[in-house]
mmJSON file of the N, C-alpha and C atoms, coordinates in Angstrom:
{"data_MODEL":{"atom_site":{
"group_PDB":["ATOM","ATOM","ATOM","ATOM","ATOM","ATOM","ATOM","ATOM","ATOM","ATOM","ATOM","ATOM","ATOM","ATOM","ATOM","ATOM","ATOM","ATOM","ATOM","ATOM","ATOM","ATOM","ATOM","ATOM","ATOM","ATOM","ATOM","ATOM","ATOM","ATOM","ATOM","ATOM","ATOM","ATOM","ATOM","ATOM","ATOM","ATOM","ATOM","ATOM","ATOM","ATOM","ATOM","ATOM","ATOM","ATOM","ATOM","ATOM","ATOM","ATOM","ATOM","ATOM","ATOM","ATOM","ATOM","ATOM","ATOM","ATOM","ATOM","ATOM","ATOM","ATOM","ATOM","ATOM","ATOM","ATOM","ATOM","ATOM","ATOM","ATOM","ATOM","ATOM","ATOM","ATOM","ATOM","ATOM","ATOM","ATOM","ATOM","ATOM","ATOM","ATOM","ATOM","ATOM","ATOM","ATOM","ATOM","ATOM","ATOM","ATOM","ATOM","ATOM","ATOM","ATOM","ATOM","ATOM","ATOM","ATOM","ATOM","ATOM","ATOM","ATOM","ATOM","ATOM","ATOM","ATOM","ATOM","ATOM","ATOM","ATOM","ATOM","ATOM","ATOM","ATOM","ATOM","ATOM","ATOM","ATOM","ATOM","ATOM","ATOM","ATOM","ATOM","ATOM","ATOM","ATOM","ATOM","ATOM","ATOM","ATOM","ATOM","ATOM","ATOM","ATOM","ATOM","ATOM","ATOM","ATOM","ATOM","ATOM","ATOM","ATOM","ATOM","ATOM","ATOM","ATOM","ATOM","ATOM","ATOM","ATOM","ATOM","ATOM","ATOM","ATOM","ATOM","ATOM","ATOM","ATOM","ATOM","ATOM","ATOM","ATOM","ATOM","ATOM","ATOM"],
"id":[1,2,3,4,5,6,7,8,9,10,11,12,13,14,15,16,17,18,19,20,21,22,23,24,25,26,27,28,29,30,31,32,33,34,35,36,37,38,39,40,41,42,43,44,45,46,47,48,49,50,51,52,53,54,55,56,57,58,59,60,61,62,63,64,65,66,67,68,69,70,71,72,73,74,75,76,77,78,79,80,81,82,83,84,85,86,87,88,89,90,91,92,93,94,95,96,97,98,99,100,101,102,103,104,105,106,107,108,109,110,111,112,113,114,115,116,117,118,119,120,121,122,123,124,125,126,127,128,129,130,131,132,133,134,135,136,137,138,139,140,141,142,143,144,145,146,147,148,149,150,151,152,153,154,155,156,157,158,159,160,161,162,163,164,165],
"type_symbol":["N","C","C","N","C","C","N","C","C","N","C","C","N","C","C","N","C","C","N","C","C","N","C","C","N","C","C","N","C","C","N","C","C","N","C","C","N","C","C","N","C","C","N","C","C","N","C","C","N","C","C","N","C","C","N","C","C","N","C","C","N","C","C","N","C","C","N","C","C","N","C","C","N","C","C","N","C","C","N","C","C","N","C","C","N","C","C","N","C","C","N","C","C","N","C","C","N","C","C","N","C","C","N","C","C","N","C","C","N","C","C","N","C","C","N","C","C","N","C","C","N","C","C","N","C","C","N","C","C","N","C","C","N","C","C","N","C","C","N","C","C","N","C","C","N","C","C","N","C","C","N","C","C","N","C","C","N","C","C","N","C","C","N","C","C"],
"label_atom_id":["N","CA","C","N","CA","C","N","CA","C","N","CA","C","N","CA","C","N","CA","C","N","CA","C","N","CA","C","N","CA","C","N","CA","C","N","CA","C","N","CA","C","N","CA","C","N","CA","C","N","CA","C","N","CA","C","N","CA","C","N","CA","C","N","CA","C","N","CA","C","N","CA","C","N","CA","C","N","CA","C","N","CA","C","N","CA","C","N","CA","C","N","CA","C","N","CA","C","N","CA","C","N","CA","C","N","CA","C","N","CA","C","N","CA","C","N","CA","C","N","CA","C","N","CA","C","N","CA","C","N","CA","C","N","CA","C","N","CA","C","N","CA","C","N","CA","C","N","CA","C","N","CA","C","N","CA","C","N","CA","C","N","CA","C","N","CA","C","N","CA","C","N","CA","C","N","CA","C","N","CA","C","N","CA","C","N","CA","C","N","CA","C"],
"label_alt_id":[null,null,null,null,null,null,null,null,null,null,null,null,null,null,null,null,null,null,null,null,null,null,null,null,null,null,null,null,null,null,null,null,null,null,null,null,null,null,null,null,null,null,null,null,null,null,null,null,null,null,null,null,null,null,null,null,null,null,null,null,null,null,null,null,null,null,null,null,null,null,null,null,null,null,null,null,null,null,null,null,null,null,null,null,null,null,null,null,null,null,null,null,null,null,null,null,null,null,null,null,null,null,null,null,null,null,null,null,null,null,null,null,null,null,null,null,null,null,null,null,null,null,null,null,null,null,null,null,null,null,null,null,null,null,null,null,null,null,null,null,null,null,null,null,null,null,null,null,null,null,null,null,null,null,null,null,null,null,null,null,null,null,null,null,null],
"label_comp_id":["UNK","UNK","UNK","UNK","UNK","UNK","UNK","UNK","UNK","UNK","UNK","UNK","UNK","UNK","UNK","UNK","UNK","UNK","UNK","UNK","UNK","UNK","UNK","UNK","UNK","UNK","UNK","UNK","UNK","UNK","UNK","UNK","UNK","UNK","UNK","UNK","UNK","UNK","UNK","UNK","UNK","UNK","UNK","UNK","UNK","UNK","UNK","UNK","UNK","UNK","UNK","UNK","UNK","UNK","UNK","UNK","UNK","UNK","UNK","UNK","UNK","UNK","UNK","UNK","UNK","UNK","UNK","UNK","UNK","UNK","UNK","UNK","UNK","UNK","UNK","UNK","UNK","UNK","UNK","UNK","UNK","UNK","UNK","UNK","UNK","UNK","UNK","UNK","UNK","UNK","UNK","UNK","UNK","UNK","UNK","UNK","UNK","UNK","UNK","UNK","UNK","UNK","UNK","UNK","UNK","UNK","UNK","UNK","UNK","UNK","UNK","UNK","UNK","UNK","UNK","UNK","UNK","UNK","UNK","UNK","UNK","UNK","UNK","UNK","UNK","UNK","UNK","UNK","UNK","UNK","UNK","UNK","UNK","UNK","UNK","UNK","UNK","UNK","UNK","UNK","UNK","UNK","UNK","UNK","UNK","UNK","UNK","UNK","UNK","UNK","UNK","UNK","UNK","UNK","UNK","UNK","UNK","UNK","UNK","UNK","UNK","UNK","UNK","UNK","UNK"],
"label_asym_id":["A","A","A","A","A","A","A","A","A","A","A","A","A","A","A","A","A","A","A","A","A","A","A","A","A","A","A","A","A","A","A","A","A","A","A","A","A","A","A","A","A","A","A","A","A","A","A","A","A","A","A","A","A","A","A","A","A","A","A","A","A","A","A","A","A","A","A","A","A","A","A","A","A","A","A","A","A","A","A","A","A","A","A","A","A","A","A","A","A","A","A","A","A","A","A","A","A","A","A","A","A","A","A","A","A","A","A","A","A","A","A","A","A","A","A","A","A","A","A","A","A","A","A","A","A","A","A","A","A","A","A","A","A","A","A","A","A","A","A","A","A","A","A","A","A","A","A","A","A","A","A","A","A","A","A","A","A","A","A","A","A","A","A","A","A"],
"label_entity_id":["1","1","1","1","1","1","1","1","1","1","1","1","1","1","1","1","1","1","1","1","1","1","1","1","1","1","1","1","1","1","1","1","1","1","1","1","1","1","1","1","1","1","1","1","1","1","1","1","1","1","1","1","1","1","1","1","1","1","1","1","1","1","1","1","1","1","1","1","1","1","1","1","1","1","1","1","1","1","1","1","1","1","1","1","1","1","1","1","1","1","1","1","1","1","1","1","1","1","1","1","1","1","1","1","1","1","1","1","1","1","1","1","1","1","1","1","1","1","1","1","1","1","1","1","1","1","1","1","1","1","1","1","1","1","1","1","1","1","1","1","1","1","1","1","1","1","1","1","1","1","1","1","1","1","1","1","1","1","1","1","1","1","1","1","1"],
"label_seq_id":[1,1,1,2,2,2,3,3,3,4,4,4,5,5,5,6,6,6,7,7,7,8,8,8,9,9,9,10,10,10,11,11,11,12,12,12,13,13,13,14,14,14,15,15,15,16,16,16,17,17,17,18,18,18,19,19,19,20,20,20,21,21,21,22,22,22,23,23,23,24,24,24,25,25,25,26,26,26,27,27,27,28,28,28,29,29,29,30,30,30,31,31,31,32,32,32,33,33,33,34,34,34,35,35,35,36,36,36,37,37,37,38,38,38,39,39,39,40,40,40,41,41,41,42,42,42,43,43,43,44,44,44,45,45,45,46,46,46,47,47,47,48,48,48,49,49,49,50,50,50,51,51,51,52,52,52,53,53,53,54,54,54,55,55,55],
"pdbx_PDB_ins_code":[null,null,null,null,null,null,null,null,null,null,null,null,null,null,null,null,null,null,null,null,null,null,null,null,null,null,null,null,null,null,null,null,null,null,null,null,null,null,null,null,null,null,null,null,null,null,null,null,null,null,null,null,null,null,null,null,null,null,null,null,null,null,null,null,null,null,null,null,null,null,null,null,null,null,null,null,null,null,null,null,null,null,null,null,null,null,null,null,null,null,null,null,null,null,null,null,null,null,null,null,null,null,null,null,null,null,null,null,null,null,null,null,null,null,null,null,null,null,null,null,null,null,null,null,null,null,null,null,null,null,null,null,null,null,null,null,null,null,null,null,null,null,null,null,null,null,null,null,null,null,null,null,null,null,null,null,null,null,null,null,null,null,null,null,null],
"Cartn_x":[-17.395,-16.018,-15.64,-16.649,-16.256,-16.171,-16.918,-16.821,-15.427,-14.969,-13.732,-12.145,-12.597,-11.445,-11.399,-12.402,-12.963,-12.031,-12.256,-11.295,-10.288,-9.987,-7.866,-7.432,-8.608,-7.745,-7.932,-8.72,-8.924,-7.76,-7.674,-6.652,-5.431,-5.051,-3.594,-3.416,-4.152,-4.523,-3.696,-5.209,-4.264,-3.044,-2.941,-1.564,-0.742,-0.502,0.44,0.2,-1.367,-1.192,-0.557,-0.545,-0.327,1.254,1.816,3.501,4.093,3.298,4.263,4.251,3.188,3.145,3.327,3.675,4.435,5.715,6.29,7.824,8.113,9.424,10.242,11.374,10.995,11.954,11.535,10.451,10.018,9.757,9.632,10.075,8.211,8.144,6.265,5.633,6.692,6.392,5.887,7.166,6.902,6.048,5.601,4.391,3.319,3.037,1.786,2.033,3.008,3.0,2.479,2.889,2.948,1.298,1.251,-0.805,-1.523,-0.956,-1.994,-1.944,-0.603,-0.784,-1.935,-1.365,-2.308,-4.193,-4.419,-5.579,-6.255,-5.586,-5.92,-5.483,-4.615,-3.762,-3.612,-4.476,-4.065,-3.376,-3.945,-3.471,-2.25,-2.104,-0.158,0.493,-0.038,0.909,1.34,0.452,1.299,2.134,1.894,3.138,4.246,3.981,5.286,6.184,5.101,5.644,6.39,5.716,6.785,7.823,7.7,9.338,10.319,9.75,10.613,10.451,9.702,9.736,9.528,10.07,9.948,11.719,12.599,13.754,14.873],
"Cartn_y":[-14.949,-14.946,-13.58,-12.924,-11.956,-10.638,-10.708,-9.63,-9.875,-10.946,-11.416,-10.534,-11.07,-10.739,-9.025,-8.411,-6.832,-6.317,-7.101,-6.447,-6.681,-8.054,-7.94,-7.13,-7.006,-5.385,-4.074,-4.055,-2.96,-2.407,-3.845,-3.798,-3.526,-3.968,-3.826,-2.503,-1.819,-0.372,0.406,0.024,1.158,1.386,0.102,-0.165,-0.194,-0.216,0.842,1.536,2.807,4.135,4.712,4.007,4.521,4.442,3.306,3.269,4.334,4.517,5.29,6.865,6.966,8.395,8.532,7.683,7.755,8.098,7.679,7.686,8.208,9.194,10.007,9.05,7.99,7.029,7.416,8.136,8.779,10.076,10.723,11.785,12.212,13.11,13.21,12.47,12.937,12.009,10.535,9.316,8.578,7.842,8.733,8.629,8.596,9.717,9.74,8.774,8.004,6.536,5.546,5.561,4.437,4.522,5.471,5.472,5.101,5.879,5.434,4.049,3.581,1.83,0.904,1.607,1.036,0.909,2.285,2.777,1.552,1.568,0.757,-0.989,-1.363,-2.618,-2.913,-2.881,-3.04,-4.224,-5.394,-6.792,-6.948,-6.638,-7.185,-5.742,-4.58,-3.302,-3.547,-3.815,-4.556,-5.501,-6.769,-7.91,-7.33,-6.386,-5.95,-4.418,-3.836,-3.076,-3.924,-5.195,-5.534,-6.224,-6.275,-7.119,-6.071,-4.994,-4.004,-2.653,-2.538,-0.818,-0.437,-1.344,-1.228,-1.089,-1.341,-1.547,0.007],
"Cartn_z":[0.529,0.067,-0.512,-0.742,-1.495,-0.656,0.42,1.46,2.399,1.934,2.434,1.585,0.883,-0.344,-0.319,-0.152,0.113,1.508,2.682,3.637,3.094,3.007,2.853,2.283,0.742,0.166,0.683,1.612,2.202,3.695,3.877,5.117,4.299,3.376,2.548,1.807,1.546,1.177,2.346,3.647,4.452,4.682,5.452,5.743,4.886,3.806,2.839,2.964,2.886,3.085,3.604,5.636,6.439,6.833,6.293,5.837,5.304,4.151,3.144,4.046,4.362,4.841,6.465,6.899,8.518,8.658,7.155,7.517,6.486,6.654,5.75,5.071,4.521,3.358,2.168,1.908,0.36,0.117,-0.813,-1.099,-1.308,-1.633,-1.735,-2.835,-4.353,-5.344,-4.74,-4.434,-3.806,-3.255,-2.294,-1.502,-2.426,-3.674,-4.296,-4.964,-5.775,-6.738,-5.831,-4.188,-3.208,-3.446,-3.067,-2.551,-4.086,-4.98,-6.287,-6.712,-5.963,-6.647,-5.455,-4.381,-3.404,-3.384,-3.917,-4.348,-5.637,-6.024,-7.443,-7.723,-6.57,-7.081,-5.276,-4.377,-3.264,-2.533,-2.955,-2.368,-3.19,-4.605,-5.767,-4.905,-4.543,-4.278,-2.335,-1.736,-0.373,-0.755,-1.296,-1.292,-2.031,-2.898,-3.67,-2.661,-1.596,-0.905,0.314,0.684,1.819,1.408,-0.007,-0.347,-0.43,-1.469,-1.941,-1.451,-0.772,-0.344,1.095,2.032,3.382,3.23,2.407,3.021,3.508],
"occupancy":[1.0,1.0,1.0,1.0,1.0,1.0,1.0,1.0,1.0,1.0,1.0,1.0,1.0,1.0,1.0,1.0,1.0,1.0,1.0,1.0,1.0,1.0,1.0,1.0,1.0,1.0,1.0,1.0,1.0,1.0,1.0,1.0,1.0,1.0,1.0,1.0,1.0,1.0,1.0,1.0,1.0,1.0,1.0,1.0,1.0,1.0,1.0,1.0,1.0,1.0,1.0,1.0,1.0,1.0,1.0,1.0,1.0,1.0,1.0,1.0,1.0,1.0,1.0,1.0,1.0,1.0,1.0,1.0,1.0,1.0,1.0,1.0,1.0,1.0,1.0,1.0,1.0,1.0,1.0,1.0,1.0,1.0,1.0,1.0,1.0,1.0,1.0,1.0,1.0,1.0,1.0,1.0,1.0,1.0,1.0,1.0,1.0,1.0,1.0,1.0,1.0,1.0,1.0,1.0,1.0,1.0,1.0,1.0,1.0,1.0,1.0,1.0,1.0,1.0,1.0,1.0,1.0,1.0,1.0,1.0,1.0,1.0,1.0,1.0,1.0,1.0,1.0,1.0,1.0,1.0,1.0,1.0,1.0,1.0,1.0,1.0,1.0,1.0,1.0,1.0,1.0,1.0,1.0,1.0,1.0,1.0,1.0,1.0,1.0,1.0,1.0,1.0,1.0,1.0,1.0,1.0,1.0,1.0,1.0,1.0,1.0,1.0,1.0,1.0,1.0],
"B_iso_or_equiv":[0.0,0.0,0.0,0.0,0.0,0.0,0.0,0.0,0.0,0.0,0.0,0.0,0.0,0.0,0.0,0.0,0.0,0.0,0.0,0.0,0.0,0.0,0.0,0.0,0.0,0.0,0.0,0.0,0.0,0.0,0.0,0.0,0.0,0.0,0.0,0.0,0.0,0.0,0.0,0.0,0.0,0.0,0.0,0.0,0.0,0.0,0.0,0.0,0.0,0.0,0.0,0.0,0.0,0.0,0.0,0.0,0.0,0.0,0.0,0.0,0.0,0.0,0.0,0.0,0.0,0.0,0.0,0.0,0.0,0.0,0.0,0.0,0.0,0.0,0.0,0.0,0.0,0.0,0.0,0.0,0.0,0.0,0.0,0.0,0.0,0.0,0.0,0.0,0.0,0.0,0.0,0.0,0.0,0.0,0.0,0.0,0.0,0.0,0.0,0.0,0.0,0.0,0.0,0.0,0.0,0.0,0.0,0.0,0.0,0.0,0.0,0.0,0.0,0.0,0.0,0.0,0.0,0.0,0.0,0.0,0.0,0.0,0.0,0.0,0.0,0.0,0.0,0.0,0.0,0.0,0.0,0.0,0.0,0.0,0.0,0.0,0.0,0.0,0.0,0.0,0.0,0.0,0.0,0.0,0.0,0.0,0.0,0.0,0.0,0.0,0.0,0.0,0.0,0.0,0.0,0.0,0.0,0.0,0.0,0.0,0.0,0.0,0.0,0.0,0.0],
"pdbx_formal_charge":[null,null,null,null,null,null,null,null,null,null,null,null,null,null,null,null,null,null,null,null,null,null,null,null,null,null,null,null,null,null,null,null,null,null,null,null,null,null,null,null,null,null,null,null,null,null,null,null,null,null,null,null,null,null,null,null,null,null,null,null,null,null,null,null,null,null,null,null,null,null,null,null,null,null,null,null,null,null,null,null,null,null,null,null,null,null,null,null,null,null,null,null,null,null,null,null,null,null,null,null,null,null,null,null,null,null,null,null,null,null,null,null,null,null,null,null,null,null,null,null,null,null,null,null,null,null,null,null,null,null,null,null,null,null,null,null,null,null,null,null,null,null,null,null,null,null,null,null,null,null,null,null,null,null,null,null,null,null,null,null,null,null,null,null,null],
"auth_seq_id":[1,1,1,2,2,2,3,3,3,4,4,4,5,5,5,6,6,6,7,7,7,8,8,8,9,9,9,10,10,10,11,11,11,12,12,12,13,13,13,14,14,14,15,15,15,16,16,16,17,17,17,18,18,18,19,19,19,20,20,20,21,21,21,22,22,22,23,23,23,24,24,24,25,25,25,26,26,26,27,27,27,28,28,28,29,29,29,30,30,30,31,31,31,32,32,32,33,33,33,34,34,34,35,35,35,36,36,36,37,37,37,38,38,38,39,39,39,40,40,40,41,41,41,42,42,42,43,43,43,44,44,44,45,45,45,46,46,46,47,47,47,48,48,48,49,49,49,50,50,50,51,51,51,52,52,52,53,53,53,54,54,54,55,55,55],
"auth_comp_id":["UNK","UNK","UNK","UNK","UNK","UNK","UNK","UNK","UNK","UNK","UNK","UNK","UNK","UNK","UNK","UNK","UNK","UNK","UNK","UNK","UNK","UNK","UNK","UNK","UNK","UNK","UNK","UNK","UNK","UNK","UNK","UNK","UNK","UNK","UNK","UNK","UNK","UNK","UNK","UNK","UNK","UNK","UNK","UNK","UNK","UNK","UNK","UNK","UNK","UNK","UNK","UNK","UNK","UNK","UNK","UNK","UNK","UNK","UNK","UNK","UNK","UNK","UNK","UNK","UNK","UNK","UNK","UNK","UNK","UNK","UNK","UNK","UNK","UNK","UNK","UNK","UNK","UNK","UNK","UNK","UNK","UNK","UNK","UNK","UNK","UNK","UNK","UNK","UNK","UNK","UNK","UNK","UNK","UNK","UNK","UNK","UNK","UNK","UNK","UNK","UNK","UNK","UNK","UNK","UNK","UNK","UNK","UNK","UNK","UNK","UNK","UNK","UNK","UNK","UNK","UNK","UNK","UNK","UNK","UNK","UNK","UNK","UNK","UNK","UNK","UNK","UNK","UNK","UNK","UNK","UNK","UNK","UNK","UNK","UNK","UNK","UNK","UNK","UNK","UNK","UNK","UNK","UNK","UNK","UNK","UNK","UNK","UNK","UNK","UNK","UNK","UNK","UNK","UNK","UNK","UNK","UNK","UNK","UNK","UNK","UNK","UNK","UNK","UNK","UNK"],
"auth_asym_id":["A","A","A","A","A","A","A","A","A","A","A","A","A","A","A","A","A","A","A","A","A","A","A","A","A","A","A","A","A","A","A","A","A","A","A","A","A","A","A","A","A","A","A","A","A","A","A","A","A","A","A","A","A","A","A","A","A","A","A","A","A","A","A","A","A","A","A","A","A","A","A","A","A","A","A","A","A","A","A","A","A","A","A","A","A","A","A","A","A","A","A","A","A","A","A","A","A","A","A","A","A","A","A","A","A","A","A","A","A","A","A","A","A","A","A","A","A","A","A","A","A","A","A","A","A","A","A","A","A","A","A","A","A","A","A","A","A","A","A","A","A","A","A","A","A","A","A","A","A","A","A","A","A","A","A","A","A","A","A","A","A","A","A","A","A"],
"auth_atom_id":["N","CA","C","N","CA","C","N","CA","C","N","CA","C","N","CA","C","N","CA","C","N","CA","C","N","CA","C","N","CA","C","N","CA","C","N","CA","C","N","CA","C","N","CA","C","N","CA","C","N","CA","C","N","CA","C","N","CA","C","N","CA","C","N","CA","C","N","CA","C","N","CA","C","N","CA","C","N","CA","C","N","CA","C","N","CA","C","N","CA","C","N","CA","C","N","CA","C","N","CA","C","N","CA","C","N","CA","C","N","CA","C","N","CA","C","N","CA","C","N","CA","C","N","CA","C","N","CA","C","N","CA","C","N","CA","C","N","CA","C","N","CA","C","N","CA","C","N","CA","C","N","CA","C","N","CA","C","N","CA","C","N","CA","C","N","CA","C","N","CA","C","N","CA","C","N","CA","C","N","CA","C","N","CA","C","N","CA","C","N","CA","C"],
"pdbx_PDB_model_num":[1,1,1,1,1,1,1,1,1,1,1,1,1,1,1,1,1,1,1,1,1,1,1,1,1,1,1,1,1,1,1,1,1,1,1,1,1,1,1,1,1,1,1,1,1,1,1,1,1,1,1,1,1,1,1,1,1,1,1,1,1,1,1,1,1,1,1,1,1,1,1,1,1,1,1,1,1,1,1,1,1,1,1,1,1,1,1,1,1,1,1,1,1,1,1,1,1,1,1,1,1,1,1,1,1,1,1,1,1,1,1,1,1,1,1,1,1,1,1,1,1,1,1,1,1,1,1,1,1,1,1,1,1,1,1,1,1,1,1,1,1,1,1,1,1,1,1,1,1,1,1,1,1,1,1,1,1,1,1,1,1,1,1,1,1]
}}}
């Protein structure tokens, strides 16, 4: 279970990483808050990026 719980946050990391920094909707700041929450808060910082920061 726990090597489980390890990808999802690992999959939810990137893929915010790779969001924030594909596309020009953020400014660089931005991008570095996007990644440091991701880095640190990966599985609460995806569900809170696809509600609020894809738009």
């Amino acid at each position: 279970m726990d090597k489980l719980l390890y990808l999802v946050g690992l999959v939810c990391m990137v893929w915010v990483i790779y969001d924030v920094w594909s596309k020009d909707r953020y400014d660089n700041v931005g991008k570095i808050i996007w990644t440091i929450a991701a880095i640190f808060f990966n599985i609460l910082t995806a569900i809170v990026y696809a509600i609020f920061g894809r738009r």
